[in-house]
C-alpha positions in Angstrom: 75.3 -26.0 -85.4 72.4 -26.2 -82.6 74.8 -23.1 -80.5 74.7 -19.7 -81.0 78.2 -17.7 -81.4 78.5 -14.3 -80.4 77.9 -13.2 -83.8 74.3 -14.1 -83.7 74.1 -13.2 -80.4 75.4 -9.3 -81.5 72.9 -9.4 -84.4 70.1 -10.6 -82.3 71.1 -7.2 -79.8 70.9 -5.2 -83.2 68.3 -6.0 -84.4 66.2 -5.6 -80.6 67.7 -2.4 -80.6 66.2 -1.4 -83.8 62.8 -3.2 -83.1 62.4 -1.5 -79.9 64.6 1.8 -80.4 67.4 3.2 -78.0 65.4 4.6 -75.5 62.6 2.2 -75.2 64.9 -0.3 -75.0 66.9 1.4 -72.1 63.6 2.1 -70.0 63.0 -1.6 -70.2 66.2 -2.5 -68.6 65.5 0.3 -65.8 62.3 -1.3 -64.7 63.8 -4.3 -64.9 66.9 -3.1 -62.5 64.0 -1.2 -60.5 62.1 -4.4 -59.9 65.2 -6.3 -58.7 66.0 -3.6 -56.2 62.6 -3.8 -55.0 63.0 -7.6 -54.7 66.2 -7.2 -52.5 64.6 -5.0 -50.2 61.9 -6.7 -49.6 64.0 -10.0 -48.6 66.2 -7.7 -46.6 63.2 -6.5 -44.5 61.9 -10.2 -44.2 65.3 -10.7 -43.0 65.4 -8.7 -40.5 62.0 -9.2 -39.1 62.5 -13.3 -38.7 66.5 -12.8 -36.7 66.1 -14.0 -33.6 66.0 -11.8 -30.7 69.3 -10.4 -29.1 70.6 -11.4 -25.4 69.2 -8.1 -24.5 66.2 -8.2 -26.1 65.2 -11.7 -25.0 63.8 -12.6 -22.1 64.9 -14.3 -19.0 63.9 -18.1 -19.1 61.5 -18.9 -16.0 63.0 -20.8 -13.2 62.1 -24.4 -12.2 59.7 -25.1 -9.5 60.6 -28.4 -9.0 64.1 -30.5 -9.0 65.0 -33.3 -10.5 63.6 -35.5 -7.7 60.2 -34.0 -7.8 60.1 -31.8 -4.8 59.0 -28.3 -4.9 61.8 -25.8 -4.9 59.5 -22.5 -5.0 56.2 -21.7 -4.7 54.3 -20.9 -7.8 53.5 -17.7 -8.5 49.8 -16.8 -9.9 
């Protein structure tokens, strides 16, 4: 007895459909479904401004002025 069954559960619907009428009740579940699109596109756009770059996109990684050994491969360029 500490569960609800689907027959409470269908008079609980009822009886929110008749507290808050048809139509009231569908708006409210369109804002809702409003506010979850929202949400998705606003983690889709965080998405796609925190991807990494793309092998074209990126840059070319500097090359070393000095070996292993320590002795100067290149001049440094300032």
């Amino acid at each position: 007895m500490g569960t609800f069954g689907i027959t409470h559960w269908l008079i609980l619907g009822v009886v929110l459909v008749l507290v808050f009428g048809g139509g009231r009740f569908s708006n409210m579940m369109g804002d809702v479904a409003k506010g979850i699109k929202s949400f998705k596109k606003g983690m889709a756009e965080d998405d796609e401004s925190a991807r990494e770059p793309s092998r074209i996109e990126a840059k070319k990684a500097a090359e070393p002025v000095f070996d292993r050994d320590g002795n100067r491969i290149r001049e440094t360029e300032i």
